[in-house]
C-alpha positions as CSV (number, residue, x, y, z in Angstrom):
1,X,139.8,-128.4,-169.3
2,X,143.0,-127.0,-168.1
3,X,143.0,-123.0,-168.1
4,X,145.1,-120.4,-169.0
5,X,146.8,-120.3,-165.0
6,X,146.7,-123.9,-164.7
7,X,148.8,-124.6,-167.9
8,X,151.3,-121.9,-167.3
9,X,151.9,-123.9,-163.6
10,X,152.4,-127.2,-165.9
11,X,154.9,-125.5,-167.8
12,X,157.3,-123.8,-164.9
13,X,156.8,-127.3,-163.5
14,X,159.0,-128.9,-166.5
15,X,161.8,-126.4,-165.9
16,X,161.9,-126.9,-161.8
17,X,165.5,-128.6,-160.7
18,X,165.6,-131.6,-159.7
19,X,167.9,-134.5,-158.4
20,X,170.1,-135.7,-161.6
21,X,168.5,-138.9,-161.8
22,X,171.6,-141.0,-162.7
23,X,173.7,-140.0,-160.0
24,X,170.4,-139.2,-157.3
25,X,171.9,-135.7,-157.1
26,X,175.5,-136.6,-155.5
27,X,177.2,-134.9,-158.9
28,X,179.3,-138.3,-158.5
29,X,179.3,-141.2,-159.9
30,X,182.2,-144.1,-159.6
31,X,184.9,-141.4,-158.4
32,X,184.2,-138.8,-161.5
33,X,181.6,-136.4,-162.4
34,X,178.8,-137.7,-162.7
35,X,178.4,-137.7,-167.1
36,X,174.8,-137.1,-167.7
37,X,174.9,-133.5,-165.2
38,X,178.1,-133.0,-165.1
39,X,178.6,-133.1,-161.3
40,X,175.9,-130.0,-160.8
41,X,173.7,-132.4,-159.5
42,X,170.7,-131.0,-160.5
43,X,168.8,-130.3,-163.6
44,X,165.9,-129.4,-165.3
45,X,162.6,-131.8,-165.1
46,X,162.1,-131.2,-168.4
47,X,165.7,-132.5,-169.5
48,X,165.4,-135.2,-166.7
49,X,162.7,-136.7,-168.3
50,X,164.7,-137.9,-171.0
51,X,167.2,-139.5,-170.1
52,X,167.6,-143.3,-169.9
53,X,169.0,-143.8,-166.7
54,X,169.2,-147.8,-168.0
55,X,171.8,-146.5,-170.6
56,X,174.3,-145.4,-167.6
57,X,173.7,-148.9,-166.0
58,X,177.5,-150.5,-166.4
59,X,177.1,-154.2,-168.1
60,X,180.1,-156.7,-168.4
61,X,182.4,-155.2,-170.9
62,X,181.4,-156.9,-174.5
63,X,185.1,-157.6,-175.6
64,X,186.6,-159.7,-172.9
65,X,183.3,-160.3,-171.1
66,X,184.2,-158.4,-167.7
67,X,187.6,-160.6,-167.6
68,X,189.2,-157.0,-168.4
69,X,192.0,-158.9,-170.4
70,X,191.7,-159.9,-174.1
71,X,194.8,-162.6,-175.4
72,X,196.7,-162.3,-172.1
73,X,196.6,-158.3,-172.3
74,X,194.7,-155.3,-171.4
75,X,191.4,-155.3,-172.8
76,X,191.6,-152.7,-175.3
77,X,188.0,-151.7,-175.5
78,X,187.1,-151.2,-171.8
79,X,191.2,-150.9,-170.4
80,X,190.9,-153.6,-168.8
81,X,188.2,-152.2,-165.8
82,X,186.1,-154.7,-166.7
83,X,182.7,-153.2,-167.2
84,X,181.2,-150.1,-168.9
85,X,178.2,-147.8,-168.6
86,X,175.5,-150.1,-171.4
87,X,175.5,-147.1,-173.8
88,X,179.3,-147.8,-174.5
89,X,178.9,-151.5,-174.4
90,X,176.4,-151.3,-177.6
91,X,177.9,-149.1,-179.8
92,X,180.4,-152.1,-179.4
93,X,181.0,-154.8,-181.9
94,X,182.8,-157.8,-180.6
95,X,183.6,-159.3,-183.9
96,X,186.0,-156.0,-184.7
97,X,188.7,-157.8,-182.1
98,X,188.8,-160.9,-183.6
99,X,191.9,-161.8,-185.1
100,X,192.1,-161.8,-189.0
101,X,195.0,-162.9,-191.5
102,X,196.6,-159.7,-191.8
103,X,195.7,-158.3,-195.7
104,X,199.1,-156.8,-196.4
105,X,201.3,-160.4,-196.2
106,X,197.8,-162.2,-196.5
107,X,198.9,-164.2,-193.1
108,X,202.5,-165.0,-194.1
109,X,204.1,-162.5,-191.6
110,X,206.3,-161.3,-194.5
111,X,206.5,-158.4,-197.0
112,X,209.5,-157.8,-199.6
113,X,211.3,-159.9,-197.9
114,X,211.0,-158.1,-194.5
115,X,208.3,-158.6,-191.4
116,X,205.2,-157.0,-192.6
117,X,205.1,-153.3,-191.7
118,X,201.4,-154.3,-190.5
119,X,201.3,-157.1,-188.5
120,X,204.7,-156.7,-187.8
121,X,205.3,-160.8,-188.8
122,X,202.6,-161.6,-186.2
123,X,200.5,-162.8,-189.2
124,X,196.8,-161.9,-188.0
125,X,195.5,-158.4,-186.7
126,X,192.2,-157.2,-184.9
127,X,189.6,-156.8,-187.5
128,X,188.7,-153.3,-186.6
129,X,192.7,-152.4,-187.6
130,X,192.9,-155.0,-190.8
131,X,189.6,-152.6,-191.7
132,X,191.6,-149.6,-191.8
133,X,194.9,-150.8,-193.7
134,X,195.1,-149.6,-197.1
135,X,197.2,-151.5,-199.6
136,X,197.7,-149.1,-201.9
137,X,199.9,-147.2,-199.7
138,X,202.2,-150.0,-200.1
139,X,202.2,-151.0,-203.8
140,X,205.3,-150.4,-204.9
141,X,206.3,-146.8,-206.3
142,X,209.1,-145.2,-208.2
143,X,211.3,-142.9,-205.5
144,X,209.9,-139.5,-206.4
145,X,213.5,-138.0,-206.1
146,X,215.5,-140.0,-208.5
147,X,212.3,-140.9,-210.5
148,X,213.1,-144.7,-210.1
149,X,216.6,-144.2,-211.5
150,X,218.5,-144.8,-209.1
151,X,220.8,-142.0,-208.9
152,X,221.0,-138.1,-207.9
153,X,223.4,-135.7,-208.6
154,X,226.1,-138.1,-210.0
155,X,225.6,-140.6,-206.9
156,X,223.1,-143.3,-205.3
157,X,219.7,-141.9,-204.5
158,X,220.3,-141.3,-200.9
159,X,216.5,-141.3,-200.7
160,X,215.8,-145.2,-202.5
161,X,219.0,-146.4,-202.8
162,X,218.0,-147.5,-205.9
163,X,215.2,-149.3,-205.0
164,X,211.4,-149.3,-205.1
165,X,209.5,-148.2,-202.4
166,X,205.7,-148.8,-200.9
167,X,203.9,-145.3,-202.2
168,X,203.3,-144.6,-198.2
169,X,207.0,-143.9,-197.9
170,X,207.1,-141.9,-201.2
171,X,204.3,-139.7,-200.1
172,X,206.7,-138.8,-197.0
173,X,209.5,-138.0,-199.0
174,X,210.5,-133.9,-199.2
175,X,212.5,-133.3,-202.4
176,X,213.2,-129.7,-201.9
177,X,215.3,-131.3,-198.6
178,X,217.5,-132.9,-201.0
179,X,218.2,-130.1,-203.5
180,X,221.7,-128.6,-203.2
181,X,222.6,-125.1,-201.9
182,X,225.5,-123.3,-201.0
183,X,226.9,-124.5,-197.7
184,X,226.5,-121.9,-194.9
185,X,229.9,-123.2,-193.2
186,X,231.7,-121.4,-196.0
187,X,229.1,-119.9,-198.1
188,X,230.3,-121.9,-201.0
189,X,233.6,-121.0,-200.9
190,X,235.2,-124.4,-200.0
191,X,237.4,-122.9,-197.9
192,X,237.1,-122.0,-194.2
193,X,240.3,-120.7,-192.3
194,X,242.6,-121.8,-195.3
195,X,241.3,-125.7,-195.0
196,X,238.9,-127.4,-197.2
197,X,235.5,-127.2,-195.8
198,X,234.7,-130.0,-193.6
199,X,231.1,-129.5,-193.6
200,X,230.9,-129.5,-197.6
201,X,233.7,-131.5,-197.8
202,X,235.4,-128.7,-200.2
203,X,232.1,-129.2,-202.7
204,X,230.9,-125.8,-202.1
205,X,227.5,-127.2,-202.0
206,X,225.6,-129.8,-199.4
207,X,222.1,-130.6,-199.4
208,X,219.4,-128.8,-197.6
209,X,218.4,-131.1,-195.3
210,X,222.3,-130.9,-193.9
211,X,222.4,-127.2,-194.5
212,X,219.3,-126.1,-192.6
213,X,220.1,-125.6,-188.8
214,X,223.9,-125.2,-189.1
């Protein structure tokens, strides 16, 4: 039976420094500091002792198989050095760069008559971005300006043109920069030096997004 002095020696033991065991105490490993010590290149026995030194082992990157190219390019999952410590490599899924049919133009490389915004007319995507594309930002919305009317202020919208747009685009859209105030050039009194305005073109008035800054 371990006594009272024995057990206290035991427990100053687990908190004696010791060589990092992943980088054997050089505070280095492959030209940076070293990740599991932090390049102090000691630590505690206690915090040693659980760390799998296996997991900093570096294994054939998973994506282009230690090629460090994927299609002809830098592999995007390693960046193209090839290998990576094992604890990266299998949080990994291979399968997320495979190339899919794009979701948006289903494949077609087209959308409203235009290359798709996604794929960008390539047609297919890596899985792990096709994952991520939401199609409802681009079902078709009316312009939140013009409220699908086509016109503002007497004119064209000058923020649709008339037209539809994908919700993503509408969602971007400022109305407040396309409300009319008095023009700064000639604080809305058409005028400036005896001329008509050339900033408001004589209107007195000029939206903000034109105002703002002059």
């Amino acid at each position: 039976m371990i006594d009272e002095k024995e057990a206290s020696a035991v427990q100053l033991a687990d908190y004696a420094l010791i060589d990092c065991p992943v980088c054997d105490g050089a505070g280095r490993r492959g030209g940076e500091a070293c990740p599991a010590c932090g390049g102090e290149r000691k630590m505690q026995r206690r915090l040693a002792a659980q760390i799998d030194v296996s997991e900093f082992r570096e294994v054939d990157c998973p994506v282009c198989d230690g090629t460090g190219k994927l299609r002809n390019e830098e592999c995007p999952a390693c960046g193209g050095e090839k290998q990576m410590d094992r604890r990266f490599a299998d949080q990994i899924n291979s399968a997320d760069y495979a190339l899919v049919k794009c979701p948006l133009c289903e494949g077609s490389g087209r959308h409203d008559g235009e290359d798709c915004p996604v794929c960008r007319g390539e047609r297919r995507i890596e899985k792990r971005h096709a994952d991520e594309v939401d199609l409802e930002q681009y079902s078709e919305v009316n312009c939140p300006l013009c409220d699908g009317a086509g016109r503002y202020e007497g004119d064209d919208c000058p923020a649709c043109g008339g037209e539809r747009m994908a919700k993503a685009r509408a969602e971007q859209i400022d109305v407040r920069e396309y409300e009319l105030v008095r023009c700064p050039a000639c604080k809305g009194r058409r005028i400036v030096n005896g001329e008509e305005c050339l900033a408001c073109g004589g209107e007195g008035k000029l939206q903000r997004r034109f105002a703002e800054g002059r």
